[in-house]
NURO-434327 format. One record per residue (C-alpha): chain; residue number from 1; x, y, z. Coordinates in nm, 3 decimals, padded with zeros to 5 digits, always signed. Example, Ala and Ser with C-alpha at 12.3 -4.5 7.8 and 13.67 -1.06 7.14 Angstrom:
2
VEXFI,A,1,+01.230,-00.450,+00.780;
VEXFI,A,2,+01.367,-00.106,+00.714;
//
This chain:
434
VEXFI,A,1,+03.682,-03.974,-01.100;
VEXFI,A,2,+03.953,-03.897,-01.393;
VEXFI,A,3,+04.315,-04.073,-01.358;
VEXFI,A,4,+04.536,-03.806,-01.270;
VEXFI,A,5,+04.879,-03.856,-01.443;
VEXFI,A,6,+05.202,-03.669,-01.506;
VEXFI,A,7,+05.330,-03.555,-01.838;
VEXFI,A,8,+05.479,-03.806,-02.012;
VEXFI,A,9,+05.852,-03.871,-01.895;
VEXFI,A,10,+05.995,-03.829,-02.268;
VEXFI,A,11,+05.846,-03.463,-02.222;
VEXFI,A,12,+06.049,-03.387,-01.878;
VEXFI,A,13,+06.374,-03.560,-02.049;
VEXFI,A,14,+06.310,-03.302,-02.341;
VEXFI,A,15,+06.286,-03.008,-02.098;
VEXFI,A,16,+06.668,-03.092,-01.952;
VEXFI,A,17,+06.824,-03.185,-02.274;
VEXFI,A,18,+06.809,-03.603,-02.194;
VEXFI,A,19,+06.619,-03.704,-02.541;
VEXFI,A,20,+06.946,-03.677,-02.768;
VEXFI,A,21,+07.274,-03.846,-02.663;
VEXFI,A,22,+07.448,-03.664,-02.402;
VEXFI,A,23,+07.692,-03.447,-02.531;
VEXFI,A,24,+08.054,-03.425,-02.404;
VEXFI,A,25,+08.222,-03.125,-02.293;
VEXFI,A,26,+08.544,-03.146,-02.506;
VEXFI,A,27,+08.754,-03.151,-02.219;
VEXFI,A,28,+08.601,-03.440,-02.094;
VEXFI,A,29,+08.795,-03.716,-02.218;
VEXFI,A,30,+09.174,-03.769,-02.185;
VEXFI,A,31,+09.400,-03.776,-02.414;
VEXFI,A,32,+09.762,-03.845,-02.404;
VEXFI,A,33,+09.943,-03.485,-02.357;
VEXFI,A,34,+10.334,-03.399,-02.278;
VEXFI,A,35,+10.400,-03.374,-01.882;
VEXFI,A,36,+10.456,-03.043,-01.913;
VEXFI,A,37,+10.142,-02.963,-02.029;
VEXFI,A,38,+09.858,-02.863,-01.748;
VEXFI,A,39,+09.698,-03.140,-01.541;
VEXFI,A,40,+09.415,-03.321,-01.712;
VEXFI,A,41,+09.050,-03.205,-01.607;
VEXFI,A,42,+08.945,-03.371,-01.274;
VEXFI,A,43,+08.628,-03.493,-01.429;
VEXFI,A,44,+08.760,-03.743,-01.736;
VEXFI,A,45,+08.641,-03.990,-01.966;
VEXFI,A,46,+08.923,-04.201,-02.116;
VEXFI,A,47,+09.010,-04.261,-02.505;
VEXFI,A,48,+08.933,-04.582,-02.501;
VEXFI,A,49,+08.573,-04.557,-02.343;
VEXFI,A,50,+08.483,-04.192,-02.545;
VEXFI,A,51,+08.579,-04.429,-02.898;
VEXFI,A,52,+08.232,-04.600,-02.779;
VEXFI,A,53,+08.004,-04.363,-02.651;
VEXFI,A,54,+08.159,-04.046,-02.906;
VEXFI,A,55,+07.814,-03.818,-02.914;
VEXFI,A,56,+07.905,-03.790,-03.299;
VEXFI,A,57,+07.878,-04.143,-03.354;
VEXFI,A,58,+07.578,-04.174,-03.114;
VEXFI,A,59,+07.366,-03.932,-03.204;
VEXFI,A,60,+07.302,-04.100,-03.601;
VEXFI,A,61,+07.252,-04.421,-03.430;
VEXFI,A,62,+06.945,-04.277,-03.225;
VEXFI,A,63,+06.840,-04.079,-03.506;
VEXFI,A,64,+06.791,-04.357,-03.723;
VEXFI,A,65,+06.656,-04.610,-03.425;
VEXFI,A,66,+06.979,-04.839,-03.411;
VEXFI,A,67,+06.846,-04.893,-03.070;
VEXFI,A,68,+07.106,-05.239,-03.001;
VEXFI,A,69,+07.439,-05.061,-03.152;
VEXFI,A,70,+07.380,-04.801,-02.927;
VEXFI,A,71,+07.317,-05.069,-02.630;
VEXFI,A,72,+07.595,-05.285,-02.734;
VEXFI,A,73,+07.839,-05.010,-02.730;
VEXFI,A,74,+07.706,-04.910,-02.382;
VEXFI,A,75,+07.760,-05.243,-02.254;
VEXFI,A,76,+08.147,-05.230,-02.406;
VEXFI,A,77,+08.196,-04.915,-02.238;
VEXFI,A,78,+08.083,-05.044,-01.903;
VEXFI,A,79,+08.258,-05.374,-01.945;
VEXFI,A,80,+08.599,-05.152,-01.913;
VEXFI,A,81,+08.783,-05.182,-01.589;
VEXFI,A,82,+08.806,-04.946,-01.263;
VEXFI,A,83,+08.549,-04.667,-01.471;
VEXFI,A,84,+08.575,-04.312,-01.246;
VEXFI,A,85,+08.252,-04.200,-01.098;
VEXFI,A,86,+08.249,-03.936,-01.396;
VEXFI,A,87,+08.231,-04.229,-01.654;
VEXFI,A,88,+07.964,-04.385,-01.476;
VEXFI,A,89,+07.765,-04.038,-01.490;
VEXFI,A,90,+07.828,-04.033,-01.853;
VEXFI,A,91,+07.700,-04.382,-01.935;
VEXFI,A,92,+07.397,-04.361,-01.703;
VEXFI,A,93,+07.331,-04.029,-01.870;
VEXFI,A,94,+07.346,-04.222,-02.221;
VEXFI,A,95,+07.128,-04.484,-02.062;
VEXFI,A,96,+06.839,-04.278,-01.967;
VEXFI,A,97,+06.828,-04.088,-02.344;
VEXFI,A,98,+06.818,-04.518,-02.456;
VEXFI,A,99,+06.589,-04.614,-02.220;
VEXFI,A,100,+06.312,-04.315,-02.274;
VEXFI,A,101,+06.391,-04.373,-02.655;
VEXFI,A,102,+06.279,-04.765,-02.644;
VEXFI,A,103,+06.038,-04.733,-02.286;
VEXFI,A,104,+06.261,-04.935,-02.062;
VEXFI,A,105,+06.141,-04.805,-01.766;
VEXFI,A,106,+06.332,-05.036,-01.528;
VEXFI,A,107,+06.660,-04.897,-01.718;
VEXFI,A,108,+06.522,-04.536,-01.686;
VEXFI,A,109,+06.463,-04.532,-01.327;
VEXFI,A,110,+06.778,-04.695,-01.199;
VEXFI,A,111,+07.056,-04.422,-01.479;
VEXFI,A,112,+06.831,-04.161,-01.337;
VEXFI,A,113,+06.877,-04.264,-00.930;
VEXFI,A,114,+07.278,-04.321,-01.039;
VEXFI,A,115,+07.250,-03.998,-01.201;
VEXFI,A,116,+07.129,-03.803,-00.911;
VEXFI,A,117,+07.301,-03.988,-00.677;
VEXFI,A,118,+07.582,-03.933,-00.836;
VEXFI,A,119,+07.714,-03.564,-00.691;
VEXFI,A,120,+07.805,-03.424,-01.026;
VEXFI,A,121,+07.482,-03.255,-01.106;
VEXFI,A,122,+07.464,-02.912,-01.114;
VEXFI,A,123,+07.199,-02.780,-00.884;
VEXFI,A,124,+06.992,-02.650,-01.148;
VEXFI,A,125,+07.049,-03.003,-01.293;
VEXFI,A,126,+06.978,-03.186,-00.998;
VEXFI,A,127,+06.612,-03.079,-00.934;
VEXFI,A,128,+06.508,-03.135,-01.283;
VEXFI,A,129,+06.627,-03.496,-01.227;
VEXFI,A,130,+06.463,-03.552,-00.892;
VEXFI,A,131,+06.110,-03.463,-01.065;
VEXFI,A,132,+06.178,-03.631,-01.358;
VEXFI,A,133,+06.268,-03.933,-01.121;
VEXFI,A,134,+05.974,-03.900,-00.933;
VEXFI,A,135,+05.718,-03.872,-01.242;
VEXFI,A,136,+05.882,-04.188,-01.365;
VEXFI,A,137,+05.761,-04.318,-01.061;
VEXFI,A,138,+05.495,-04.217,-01.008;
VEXFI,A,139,+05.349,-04.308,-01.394;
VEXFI,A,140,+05.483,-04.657,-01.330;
VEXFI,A,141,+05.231,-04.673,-01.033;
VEXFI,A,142,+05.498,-04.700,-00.763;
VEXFI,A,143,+05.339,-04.455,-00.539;
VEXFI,A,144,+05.517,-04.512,-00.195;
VEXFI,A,145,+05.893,-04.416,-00.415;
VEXFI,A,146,+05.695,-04.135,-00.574;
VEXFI,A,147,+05.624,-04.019,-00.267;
VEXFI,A,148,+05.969,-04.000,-00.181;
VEXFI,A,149,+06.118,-03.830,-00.454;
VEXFI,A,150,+05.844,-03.548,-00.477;
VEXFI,A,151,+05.882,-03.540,-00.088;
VEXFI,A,152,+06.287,-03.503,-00.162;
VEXFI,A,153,+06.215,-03.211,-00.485;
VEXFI,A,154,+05.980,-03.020,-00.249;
VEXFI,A,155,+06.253,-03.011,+00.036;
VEXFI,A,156,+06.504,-02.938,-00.176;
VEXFI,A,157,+06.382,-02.658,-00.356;
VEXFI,A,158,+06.098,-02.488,-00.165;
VEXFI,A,159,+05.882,-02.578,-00.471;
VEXFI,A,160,+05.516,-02.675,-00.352;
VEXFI,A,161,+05.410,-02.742,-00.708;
VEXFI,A,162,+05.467,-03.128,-00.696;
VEXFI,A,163,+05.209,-03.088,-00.384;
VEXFI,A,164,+04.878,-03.235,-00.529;
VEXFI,A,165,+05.105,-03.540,-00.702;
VEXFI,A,166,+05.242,-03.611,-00.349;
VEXFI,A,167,+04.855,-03.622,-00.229;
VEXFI,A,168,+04.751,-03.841,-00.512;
VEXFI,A,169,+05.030,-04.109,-00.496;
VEXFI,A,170,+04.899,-04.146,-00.108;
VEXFI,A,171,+04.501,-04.215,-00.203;
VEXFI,A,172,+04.609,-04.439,-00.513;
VEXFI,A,173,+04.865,-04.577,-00.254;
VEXFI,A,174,+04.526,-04.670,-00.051;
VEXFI,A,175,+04.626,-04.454,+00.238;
VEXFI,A,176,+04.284,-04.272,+00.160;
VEXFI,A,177,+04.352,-04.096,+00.566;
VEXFI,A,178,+04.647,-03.924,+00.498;
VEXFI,A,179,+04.501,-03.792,+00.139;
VEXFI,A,180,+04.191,-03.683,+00.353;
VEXFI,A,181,+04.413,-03.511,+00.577;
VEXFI,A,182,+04.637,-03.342,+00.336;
VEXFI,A,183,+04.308,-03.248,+00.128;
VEXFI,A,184,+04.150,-03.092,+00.382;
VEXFI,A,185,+04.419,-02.867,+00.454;
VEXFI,A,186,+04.437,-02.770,+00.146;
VEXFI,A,187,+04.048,-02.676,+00.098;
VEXFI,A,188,+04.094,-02.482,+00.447;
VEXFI,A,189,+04.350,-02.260,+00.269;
VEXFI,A,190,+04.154,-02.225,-00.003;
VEXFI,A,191,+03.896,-02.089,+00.208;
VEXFI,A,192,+04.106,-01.860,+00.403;
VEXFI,A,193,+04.261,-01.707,+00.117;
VEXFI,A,194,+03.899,-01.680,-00.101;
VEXFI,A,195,+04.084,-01.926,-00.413;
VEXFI,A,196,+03.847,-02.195,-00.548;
VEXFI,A,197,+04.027,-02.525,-00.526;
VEXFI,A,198,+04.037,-02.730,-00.811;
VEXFI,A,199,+03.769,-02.939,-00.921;
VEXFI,A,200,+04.000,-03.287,-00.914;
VEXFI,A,201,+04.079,-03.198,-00.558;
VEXFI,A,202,+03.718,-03.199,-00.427;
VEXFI,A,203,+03.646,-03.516,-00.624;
VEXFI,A,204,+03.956,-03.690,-00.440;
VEXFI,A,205,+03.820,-03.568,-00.114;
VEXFI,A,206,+03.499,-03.724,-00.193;
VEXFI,A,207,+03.657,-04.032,-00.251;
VEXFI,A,208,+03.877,-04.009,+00.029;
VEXFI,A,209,+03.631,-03.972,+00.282;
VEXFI,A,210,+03.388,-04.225,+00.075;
VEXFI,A,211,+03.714,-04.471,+00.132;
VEXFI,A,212,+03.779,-04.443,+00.481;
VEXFI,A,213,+03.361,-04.436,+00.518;
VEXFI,A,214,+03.342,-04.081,+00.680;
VEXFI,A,215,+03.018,-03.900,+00.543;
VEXFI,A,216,+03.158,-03.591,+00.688;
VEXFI,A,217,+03.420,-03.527,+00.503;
VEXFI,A,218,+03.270,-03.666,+00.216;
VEXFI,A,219,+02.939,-03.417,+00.281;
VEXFI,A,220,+03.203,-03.149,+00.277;
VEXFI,A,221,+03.353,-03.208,-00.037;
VEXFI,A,222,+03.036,-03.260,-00.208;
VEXFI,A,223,+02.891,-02.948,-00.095;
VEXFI,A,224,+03.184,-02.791,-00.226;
VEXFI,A,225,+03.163,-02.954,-00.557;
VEXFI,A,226,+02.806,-02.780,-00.572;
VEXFI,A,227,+02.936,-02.464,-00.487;
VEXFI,A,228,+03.183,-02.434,-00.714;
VEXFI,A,229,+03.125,-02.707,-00.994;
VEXFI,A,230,+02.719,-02.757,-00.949;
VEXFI,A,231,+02.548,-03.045,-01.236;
VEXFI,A,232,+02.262,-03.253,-01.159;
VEXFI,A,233,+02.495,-03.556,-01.036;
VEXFI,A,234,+02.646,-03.332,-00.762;
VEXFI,A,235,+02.304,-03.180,-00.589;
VEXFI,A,236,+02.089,-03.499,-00.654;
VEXFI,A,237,+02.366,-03.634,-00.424;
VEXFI,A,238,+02.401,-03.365,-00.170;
VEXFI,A,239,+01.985,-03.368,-00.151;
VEXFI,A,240,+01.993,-03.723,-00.127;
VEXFI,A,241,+02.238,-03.729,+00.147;
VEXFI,A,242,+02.098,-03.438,+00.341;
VEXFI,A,243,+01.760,-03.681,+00.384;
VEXFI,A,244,+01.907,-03.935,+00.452;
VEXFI,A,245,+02.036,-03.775,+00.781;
VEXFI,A,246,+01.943,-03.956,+01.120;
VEXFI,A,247,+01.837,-03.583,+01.222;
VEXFI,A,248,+01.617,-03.479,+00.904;
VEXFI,A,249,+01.284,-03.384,+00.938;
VEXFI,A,250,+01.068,-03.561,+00.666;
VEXFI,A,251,+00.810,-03.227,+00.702;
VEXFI,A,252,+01.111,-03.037,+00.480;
VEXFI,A,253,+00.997,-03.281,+00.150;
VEXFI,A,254,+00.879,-03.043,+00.003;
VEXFI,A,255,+01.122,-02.747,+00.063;
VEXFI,A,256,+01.394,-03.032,-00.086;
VEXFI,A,257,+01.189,-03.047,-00.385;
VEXFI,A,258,+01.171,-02.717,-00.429;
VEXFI,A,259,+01.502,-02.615,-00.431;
VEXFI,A,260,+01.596,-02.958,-00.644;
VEXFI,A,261,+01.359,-02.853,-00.938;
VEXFI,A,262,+01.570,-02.452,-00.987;
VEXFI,A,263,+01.881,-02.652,-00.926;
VEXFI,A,264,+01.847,-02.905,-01.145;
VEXFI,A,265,+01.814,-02.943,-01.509;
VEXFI,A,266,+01.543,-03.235,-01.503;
VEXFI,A,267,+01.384,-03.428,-01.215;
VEXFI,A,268,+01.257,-03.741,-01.228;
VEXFI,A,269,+00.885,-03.864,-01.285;
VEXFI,A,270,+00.910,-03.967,-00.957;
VEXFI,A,271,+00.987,-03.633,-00.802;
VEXFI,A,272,+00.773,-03.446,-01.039;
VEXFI,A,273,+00.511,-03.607,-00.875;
VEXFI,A,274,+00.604,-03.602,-00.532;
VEXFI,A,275,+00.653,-03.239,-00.592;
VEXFI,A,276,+00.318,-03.201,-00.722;
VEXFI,A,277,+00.131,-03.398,-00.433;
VEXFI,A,278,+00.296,-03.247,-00.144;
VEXFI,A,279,+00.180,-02.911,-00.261;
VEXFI,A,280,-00.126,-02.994,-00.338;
VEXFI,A,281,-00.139,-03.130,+00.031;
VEXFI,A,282,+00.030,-02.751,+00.135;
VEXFI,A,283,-00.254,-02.595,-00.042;
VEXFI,A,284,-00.032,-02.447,-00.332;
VEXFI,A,285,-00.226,-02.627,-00.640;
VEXFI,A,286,-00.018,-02.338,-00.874;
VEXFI,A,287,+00.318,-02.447,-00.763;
VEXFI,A,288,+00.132,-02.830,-00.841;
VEXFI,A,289,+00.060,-02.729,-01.195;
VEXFI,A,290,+00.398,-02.570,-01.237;
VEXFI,A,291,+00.553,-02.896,-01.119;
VEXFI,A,292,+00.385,-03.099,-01.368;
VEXFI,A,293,+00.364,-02.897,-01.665;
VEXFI,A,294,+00.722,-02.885,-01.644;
VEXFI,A,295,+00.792,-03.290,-01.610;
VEXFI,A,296,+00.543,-03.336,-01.962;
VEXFI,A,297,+00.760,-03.006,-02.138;
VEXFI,A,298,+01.062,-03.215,-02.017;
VEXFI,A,299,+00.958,-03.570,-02.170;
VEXFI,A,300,+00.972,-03.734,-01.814;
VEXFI,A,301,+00.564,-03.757,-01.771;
VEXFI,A,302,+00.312,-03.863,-01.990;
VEXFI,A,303,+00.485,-04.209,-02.099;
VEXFI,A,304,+00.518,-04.531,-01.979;
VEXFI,A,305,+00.349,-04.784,-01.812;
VEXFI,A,306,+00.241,-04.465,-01.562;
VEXFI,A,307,+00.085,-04.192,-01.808;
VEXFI,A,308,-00.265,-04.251,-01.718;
VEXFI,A,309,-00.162,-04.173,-01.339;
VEXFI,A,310,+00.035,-03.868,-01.471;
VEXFI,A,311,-00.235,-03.667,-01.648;
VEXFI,A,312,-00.524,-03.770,-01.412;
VEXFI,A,313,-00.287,-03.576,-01.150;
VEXFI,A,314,-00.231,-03.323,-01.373;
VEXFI,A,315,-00.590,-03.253,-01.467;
VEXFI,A,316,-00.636,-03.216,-01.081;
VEXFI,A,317,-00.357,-02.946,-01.025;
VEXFI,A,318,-00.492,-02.753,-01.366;
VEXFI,A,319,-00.842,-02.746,-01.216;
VEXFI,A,320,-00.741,-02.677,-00.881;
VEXFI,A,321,-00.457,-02.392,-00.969;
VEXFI,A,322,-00.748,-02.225,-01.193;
VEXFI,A,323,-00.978,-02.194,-00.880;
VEXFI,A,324,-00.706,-02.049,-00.670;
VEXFI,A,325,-00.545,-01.804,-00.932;
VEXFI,A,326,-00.927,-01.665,-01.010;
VEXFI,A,327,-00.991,-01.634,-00.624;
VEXFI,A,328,-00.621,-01.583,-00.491;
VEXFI,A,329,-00.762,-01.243,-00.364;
VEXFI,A,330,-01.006,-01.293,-00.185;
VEXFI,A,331,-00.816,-01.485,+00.074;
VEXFI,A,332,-00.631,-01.204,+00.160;
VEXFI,A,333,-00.878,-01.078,+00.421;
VEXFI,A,334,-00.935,-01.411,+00.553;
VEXFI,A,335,-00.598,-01.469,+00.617;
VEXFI,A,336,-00.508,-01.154,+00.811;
VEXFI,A,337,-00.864,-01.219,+01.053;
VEXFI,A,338,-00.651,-01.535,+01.148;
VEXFI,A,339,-00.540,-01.559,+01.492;
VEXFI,A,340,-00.169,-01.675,+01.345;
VEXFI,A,341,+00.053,-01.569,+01.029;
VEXFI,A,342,+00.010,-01.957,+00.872;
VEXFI,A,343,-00.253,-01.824,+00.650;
VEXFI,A,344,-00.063,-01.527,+00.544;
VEXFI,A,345,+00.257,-01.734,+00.507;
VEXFI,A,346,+00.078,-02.001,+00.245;
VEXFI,A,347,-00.123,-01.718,+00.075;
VEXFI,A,348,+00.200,-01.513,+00.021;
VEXFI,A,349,+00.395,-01.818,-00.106;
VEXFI,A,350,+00.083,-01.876,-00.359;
VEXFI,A,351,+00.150,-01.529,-00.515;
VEXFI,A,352,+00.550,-01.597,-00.535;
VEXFI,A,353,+00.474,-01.907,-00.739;
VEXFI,A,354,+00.269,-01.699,-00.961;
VEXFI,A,355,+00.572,-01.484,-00.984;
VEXFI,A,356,+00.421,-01.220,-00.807;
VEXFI,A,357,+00.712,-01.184,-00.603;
VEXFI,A,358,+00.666,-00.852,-00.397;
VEXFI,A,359,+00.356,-00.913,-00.327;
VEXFI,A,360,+00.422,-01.249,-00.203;
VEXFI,A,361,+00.700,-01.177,-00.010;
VEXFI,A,362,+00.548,-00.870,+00.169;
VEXFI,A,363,+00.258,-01.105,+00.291;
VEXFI,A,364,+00.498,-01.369,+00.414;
VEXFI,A,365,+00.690,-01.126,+00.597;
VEXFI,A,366,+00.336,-01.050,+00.736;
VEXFI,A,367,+00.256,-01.338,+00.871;
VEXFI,A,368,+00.600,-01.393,+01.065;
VEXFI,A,369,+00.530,-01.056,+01.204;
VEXFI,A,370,+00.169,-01.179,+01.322;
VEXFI,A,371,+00.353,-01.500,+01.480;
VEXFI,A,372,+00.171,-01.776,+01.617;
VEXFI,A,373,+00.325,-02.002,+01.355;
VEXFI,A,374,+00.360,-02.366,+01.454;
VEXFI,A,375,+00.784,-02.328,+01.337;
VEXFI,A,376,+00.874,-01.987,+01.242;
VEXFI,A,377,+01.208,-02.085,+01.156;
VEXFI,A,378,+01.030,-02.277,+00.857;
VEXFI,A,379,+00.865,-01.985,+00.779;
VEXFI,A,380,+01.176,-01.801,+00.756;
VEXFI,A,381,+01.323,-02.068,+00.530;
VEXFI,A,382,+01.052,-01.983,+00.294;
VEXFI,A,383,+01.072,-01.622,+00.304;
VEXFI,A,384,+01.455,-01.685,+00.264;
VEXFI,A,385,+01.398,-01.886,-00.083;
VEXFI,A,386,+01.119,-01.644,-00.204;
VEXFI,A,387,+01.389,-01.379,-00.193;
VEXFI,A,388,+01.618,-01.606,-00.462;
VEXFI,A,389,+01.349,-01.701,-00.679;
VEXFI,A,390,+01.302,-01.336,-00.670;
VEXFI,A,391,+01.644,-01.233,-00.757;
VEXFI,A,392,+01.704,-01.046,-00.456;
VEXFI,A,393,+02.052,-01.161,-00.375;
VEXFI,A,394,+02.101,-00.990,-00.071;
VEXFI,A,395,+01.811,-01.011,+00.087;
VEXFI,A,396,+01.787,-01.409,-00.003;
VEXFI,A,397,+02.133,-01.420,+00.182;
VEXFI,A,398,+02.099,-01.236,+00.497;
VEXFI,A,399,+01.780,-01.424,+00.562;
VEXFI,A,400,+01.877,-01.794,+00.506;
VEXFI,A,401,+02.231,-01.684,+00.737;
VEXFI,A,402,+02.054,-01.615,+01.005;
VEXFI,A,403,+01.792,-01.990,+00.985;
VEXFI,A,404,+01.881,-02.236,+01.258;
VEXFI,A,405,+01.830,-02.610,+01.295;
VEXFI,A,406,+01.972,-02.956,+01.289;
VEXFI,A,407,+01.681,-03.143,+01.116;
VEXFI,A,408,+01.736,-03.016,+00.786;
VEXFI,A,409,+01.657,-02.654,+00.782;
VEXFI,A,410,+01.960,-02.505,+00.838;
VEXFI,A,411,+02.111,-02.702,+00.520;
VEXFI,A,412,+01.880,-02.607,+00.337;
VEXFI,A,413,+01.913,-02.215,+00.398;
VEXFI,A,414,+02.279,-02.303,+00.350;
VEXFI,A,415,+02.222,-02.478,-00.040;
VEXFI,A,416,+01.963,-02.199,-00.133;
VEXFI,A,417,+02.273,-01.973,-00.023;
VEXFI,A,418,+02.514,-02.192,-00.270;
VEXFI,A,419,+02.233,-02.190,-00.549;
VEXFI,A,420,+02.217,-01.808,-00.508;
VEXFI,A,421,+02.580,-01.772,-00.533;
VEXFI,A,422,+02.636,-02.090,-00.804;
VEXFI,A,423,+02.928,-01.965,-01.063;
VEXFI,A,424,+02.848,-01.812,-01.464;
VEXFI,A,425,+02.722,-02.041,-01.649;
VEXFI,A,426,+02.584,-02.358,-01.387;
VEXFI,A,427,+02.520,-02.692,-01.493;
VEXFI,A,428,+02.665,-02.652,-01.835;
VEXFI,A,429,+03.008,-02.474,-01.655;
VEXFI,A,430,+03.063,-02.767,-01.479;
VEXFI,A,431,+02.954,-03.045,-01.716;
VEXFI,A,432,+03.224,-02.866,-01.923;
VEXFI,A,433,+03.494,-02.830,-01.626;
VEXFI,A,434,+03.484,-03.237,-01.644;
//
């Protein structure tokens, strides 16, 4: 997961005029004046301390990096006796344009907490400071005083935008359950209002509810990631996860590969293989062939210590798939004399793999029809996905919604749903939103 950080704190001082010496309003210095002359500003900085801190003496000393005159004249100035509140504004004002200028962060932290604290801030001032305060903070990695200065801007103004820092300082803080908390409110809003939340906020879910060791929550986030920001890394995990439920149904291998091999850019040799056996064991020698004619195109098969294995497998799927394509039609008729829809099912997946998709489809909705199927729901699942390799959208949709069950099935009608819907663009988007 990426470090999240602030802009740089020299960038906020820029924004509200802190990375020059602070200027002096002529008025605010006093100087001696006849008694009948109008009462000296309430807000003063006397002759004596304005000959050390004078902005037009300043300002060439920053310029040209005379970092200890500028100090040293500083320390003078607060060396004078009974200073007002104003002249201790003033010099921490100074001392936070000297300490961004040579990164003295201790320096930095404690002019801008005077500052603030201070009462003669302008409002418009004053929340500029409190986030700059807080970003200090918060880059110096003191997350329990970040949060109470973004906690104290947000308050203060009304302004959620310091929101996701807040959130962050509390997981980096370790208090991974109230950034799960906080987190999940946020994706629930998200949800309600039809946004997509941002792809750092998913991954800090992830690792929030990795943290506190809730697979929930972290199952949540994940799936989101592949809705939103799908690569290889992100279903590979959600697959993974999904079997590795106490309630998944090991007869669903084969669906998982299925739907792993459109989602992802490469599979292993490993699953290639897998993928290749199990339908070769499901009668579907094409989809076999497919499997592994894809894995040698991709570089995985064919090398290594297992090559011989590889093409002695494939040479069974070729022969195989070129029995079944020459002969595909003359199982038709067999297959509706059945006294169940299995037949019809199988036979109809057979032609979607050969990308005979209506065809295919029709007989699959067939052999629901006919019933008699040892788990219809399955079937449905299959019918479901044949729509989306199909490019029927809508009809891939409505029939995965409506496919029930806790041992696997019903997450994978809900993925197939997410691959159907996946953003633009897919693996590459996302590889490129990171």
């Amino acid at each position: 997961m990426p470090q999240f950080r602030l802009a740089r704190i020299s960038l906020l001082l820029a924004a509200i005029g802190l990375n020059a010496a602070f200027a002096l309003p002529a008025a605010a210095f006093a100087q001696d004046k006849p008694a009948a002359q109008a009462e000296a500003p309430k807000d003063t900085v006397r002759p004596e301390l304005f000959k050390l801190v004078d902005p037009a003496q300043i300002k060439p000393l920053m310029d040209a990096k005379n970092y200890d005159e500028v100090k040293n004249r500083l320390a003078q100035a607060d060396a004078l006796p009974n200073k007002t509140v104003y002249e201790d504004f003033v010099l921490n004002r100074m001392r936070i344009s000297l300490a961004s200028a040579t990164n003295d962060s201790a320096t930095l932290t404690t002019a801008l907490e005077a500052v603030i604290n201070s009462g003669k801030l302008q409002p418009t001032e004053q929340r500029d400071f409190v986030q700059a305060l807080a970003t200090q903070y918060y880059n110096n990695k003191d997350y329990p005083k970040a949060i109470t200065w973004f906690n104290r801007y947000q308050t203060e103004t009304g302004d959620t935008k310091v929101r996701p820092y807040i959130i962050k300082a509390h997981y980096f803080n370790n208090d991974f359950a109230t950034a799960k908390t906080e987190l999940l409110k946020d994706l629930d809003a998200h949800q309600k209002a039809g946004t997509t939340p941002k792809l750092e906020e998913l991954q800090l879910l992830a690792n929030s509810g990795a943290k506190t060791k809730d697979q929930a929550t972290y199952l949540v986030a994940l799936e989101n990631l592949v809705r939103y920001y799908p690569n290889d890394d992100y279903w590979l995990d959600l697959l993974s996860r999904t079997q590795g439920k106490a309630s998944y149904s090991n007869r669903f291998a084969l669906d998982v590969l299925r739907l792993e091999k459109v989602a992802v850019s490469k599979m292993s040799a490993e699953e290639y293989t897998a993928l290749a056996e199990l339908a070769l064991l499901a009668g579907q020698p094409i989809e076999a062939k497919q499997a592994l004619d894809a894995g040698f195109a991709n570089g995985v098969l064919g090398t290594g210590n297992k090559a011989g294995e590889h093409k002695k497998l494939r040479a069974q799927a070729d022969k195989q798939a070129a029995d079944d394509t020459k002969n595909i039609g003359t199982g038709e008729a067999s297959a509706r004399k059945s006294k169940n829809g299995t037949g019809l099912v199988n036979l109809g997946y057979a032609y979607v793999t050969l990308g005979q998709y209506d065809k295919g489809i029709a007989l699959i909705q067939e052999g629901i029809a006919k019933g008699g199927l040892q788990n219809a729901e399955d079937a449905k699942l299959r019918l479901g996905y044949s729509y989306a390799l199909a490019g029927r959208k809508d009809d891939a949709i409505k029939t995965l919604q409506s496919v029930t069950g806790a041992d696997g099935r019903a997450d994978l009608a809900r993925y197939w749903i997410m691959w159907v819907n996946r953003p633009a663009g897919g693996t590459a988007q996302a590889q490129a939103a990171q």
